[in-house]
Structures are given as structure tokens and as C-alpha cells.
C-alpha positions in Angstrom: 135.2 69.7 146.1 135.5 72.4 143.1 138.4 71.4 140.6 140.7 74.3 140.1 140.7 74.1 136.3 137.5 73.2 135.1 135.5 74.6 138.2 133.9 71.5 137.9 132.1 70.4 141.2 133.2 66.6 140.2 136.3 66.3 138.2 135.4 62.3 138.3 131.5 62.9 136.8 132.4 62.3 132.9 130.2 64.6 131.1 127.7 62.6 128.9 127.5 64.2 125.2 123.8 62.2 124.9 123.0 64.8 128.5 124.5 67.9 126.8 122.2 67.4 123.6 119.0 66.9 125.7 119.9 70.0 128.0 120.8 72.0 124.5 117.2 70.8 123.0 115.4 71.8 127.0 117.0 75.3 126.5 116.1 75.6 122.8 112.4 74.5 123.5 112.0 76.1 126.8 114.0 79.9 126.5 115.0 82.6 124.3 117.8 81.3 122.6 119.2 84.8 122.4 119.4 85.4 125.7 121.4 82.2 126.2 122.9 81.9 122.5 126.9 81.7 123.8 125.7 78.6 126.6 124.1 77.0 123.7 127.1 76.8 121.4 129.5 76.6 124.1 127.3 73.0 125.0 127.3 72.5 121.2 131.2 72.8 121.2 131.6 70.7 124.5 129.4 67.9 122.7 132.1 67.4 120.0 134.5 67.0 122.6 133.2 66.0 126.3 136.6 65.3 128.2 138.1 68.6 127.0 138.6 70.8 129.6 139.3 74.0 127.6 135.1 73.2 126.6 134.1 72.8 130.1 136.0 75.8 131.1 133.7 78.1 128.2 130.2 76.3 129.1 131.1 77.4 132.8 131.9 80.7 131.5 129.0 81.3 129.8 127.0 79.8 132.5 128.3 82.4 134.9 127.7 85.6 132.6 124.2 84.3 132.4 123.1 86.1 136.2 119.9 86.4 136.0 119.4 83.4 133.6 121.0 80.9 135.6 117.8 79.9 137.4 115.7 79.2 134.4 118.8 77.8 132.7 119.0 75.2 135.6 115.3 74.6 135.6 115.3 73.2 131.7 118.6 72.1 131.9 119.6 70.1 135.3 122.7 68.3 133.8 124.5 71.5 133.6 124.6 71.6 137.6 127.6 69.0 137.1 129.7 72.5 135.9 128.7 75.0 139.0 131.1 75.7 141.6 129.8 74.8 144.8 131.1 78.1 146.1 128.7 80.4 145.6 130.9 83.6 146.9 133.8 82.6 144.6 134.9 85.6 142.4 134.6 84.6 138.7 
């Protein structure tokens, strides 16, 4: 079940900061960094702060302007699954 706020799939999952700095260094070694520059600083935001829900809420954002990215984003960075809706027709 989605959370309302967050969008998070698992309001319960606590997000790990030590997961968000390997998926930052995956998407760093793995992609073009300008393609996914606001994902990477809104993980690198997130990471000062993992329980705030006002960071979730931009690393979902970004995640979800991504389109075409989200695939490859997914495929270097697994952890960040924890943040996708599990409706895949919701409007964003």
C-alpha cells in the first residue's frame, strides 16, 4: 500500500542513508550524471536527513520526471524501488 504523503510503497521501510550513498555512487559510476543531476542531489539531501518526509517527497519527484531514465536508474540503483508507487497509472 502507497502512503499518501511520501508515495512511499512502505511507510514502515526506514530508508538507510548507508543504501542512498551506494545507489548515489551506482548512478555516479554507471550514468550521465547530467541526465540524472536533480535525483542525485535530491538522494544527496535525503542522506542528511533519511526520516524527513519533505526529502522523500523530492527524491520521488525527481524520480518521476526521469521517464525514460527510470529503467536504467532502477538497474544501478535497486534501493530507490523503496520510493515508487506501486500504482503505475497514478497521475503525478
Amino acid at each position: 500500500m502507497t502512503d499518501k504523503n511520501t508515495g512511499r510503497k512502505n511507510k514502515s521501510m526506514p530508508v538507510d542513508g548507508a543504501d542512498i550513498d551506494l545507489a548515489t555512487k551506482m548512478l555516479r559510476t554507471y550514468l550521465d550524471t547530467q541526465d540524472i543531476n536533480p535525483l542525485l542531489i535530491a538522494l544527496e539531501t535525503l542522506k542528511t536527513e533519511p526520516d524527513n518526509e519533505a526529502y522523500q517527497t523530492e527524491v520521488i519527484n525527481a524520480f518521476n520526471k526521469l521517464r525514460g531514465m527510470q529503467g536504467a536508474v532502477l538497474t544501478y540503483a535497486p534501493y530507490l524501488n523503496i520510493f515508487i508507487s506501486d500504482d503505475p497509472f497514478e497521475d503525478h
